[in-house]
N, C-alpha and C positions, 0 to 999 in steps of 0.2 A: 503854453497851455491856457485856455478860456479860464473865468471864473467858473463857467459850469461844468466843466469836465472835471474841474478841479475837486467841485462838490461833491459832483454824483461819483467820483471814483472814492471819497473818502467814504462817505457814505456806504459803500457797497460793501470796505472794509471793516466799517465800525457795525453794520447788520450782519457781516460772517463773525465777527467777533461774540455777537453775542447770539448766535447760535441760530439765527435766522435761514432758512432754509431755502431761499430764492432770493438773494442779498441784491443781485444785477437789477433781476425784476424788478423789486421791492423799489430799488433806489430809484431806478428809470419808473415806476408806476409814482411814486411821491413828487417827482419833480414833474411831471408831467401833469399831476394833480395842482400843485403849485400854481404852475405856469398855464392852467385853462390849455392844456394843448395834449397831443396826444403822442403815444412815445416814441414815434416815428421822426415827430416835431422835435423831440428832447434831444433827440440822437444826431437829427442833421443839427440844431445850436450849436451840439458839443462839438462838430467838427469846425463848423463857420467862427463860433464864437459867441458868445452869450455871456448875461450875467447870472449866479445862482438867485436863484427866484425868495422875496423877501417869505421870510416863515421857514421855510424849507429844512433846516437845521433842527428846527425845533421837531417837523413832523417827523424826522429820520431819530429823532432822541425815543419819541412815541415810540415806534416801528421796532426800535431797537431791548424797548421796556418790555415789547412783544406785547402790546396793544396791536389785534389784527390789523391788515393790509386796510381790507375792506369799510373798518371804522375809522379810518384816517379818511379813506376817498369818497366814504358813504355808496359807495359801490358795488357790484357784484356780476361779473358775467356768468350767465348761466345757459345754456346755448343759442351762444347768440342773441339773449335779452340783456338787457341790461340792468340790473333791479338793485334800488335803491334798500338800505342795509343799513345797520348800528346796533348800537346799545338796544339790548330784549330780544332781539331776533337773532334765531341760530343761523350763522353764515353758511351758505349751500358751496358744497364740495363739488369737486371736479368727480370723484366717483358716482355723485349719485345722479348726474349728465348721463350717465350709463342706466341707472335704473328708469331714468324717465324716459328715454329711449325703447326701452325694454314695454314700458307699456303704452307708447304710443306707437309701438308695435302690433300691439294686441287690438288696439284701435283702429288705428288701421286697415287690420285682418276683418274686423266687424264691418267696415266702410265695404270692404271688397266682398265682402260675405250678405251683401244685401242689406245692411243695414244706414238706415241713410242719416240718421241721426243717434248715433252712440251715444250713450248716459256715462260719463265717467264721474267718479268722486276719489277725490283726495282726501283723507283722512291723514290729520296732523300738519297742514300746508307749510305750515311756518312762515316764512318770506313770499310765500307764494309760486317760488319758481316749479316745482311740478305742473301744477295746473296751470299754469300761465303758460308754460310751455307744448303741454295738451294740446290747448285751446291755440295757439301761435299754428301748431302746426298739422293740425287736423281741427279746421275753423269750423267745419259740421257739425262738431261733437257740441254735448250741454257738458259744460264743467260744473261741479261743485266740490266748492272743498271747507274744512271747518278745520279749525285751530282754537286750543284751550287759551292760549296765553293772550290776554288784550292786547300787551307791548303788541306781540304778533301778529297778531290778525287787525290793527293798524298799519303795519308795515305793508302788508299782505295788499290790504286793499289801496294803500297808496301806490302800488307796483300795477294792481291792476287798473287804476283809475289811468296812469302815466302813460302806459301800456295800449290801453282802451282796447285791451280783449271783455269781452262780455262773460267773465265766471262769476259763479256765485260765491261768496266767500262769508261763514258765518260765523262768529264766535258761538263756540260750544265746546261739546265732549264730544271726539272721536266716536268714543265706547258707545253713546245711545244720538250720535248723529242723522238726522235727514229720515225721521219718522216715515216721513210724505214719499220717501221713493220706496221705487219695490222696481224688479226688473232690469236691474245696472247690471249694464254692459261688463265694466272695467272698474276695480277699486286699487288702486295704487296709494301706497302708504311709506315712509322711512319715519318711522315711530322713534320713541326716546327708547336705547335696546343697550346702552352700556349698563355693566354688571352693579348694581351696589357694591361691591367691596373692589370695586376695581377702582382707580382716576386716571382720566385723560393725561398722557405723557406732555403734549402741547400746552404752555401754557394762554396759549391764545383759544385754545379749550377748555382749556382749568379752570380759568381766571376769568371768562367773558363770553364762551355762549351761556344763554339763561341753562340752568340746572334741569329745569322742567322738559327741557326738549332734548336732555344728554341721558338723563340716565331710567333704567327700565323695570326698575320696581321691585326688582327682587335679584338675589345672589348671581343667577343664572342670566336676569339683563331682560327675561323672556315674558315676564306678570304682564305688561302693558302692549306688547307686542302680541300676544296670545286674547287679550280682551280685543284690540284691535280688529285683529283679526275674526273674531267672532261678529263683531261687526260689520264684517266686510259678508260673510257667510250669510249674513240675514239680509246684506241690500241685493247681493253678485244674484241673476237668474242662472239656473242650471246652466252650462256653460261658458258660464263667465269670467273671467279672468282678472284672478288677484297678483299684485308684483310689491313685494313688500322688502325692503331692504333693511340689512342687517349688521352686527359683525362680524370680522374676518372670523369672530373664533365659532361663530354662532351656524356652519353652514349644514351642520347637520344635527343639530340641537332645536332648528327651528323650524328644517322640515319633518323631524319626528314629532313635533308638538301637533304638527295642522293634519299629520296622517292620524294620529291617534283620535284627532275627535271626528271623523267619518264625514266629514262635510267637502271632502275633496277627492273629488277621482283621480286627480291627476300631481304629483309633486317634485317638481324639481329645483334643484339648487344652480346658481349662475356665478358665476365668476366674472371681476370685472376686468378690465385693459392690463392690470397688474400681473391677474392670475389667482387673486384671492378670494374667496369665498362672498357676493356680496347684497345677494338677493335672492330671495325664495318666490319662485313663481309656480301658480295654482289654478286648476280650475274646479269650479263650482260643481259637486255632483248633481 
């Protein structure tokens, strides 16, 4: 048996050990990051023979402290981009790959529906991967998006300099974002919507996204998701199309909030790849 099969098999041990949720991954994404190579690379050394890559031990101790993946590799796929990640910026999930779909759907629909340049904005961008994503893959559209947190919206426009999609990306408040437009297409948002009295089970949530982008203002999760959203109400034109993502527990707590205040004809709740509750989509009356 190689030195490196040697490692990454411990490794995959000592990350189930400490409760790590994708231990194979995890090990083969570290050594891979290690070794400048990619995991495909990691897998034929471990057959041929290889040595464990110098640091490697150390970043599997990280991994294992439940310091995210992502902060280790400085990483992040987010479909199909690749967007650099760490410390201050909330790591983008595999579900909300779903929610950006959902509304470069709605974009899309504008594209084919005559419209030859759709206005989308992202409210709350964080890392940037919604709008970046947008804009990747509907290149017609204007993106803007704004994020409060500076860590963030450094991160943001480092992904989209890397990147060189042309979004706009400001530091601000969501809540009285982008005065200047009127007439948007598409507002797509995953606001900070966990409960105040709740905490993240994950400690790679607990402990290291910023707080500002986890939790949503009040008991119910829903104060900053609801101002959000009211902002989205004043940029969206009459048929416009809001896709806002939430929690599992939130999927009928948060389309009751947007029907009550009259600014939507249209409301319904989505469910992600899981089957769970994960995003409220809307349109503009």
């Amino acid at each position: 048996m190689t030195a490196l099969r040697e490692a990454v098999r411990a490794a995959m041990q000592q990350l189930a050990d400490a409760g790590v949720g994708s231990p194979e991954h995890d090990a083969l994404a570290l050594a891979a990051h290690a070794l400048r190579v990619d995991i495909g690379e990691v897998r034929r050394r471990m057959i041929l023979g290889g040595p464990e890559p110098q640091g490697y031990a150390a970043l599997v101790a990280e991994r294992a402290s439940r310091v995210p993946l992502q902060h280790l590799t400085g990483r992040a796929w987010f479909r199909g981009l690749e967007l650099e990640v760490g410390p201050g910026v909330f790591v983008p999930r595999p579900e909300t790959e779903v929610v950006a779909g959902w509304a470069i759907g709605a974009v899309i629909a504008c594209v084919e529906g005559g419209v030859d340049e759709p206005v989308v904005v992202d409210l709350c961008t964080g890392s940037g991967a919604i709008a970046l994503s947008v804009k990747s893959e509907v290149p017609q559209a204007r993106v803007h998006a704004v994020e409060v947190s500076d860590l963030a919206v450094a991160w943001a426009q480092r992904n989209r300099e890397r990147l060189g999609l042309d979004v706009e990306i400001v530091h601000g408040d969501a809540v009285t974002a982008f005065e200047e437009l009127a007439e948007v297409d598409v507002v797509v948002s995953n606001p900070p919507y966990i409960p105040t009295t709740a905490e993240p089970v994950d400690p790679e949530v607990r402990d290291h996204d910023p707080h500002v982008a986890l939790y949503g203002g009040s008991a119910d999760g829903l104060a900053i998701p609801r101002l959000v959203a009211a902002r989205a109400a004043g940029l969206l034109r009459s048929g416009g199309v809001l896709v806002m993502e939430h929690a599992d527990s939130q999927g009928e707590s948060l389309p009751a909030a947007l029907r009550a205040t009259g600014s939507w004809s249209q409301v319904e709740d989505r469910l992600d790849l899981t089957g769970r509750p994960r995003a409220t989509v809307a349109v503009r009356a």
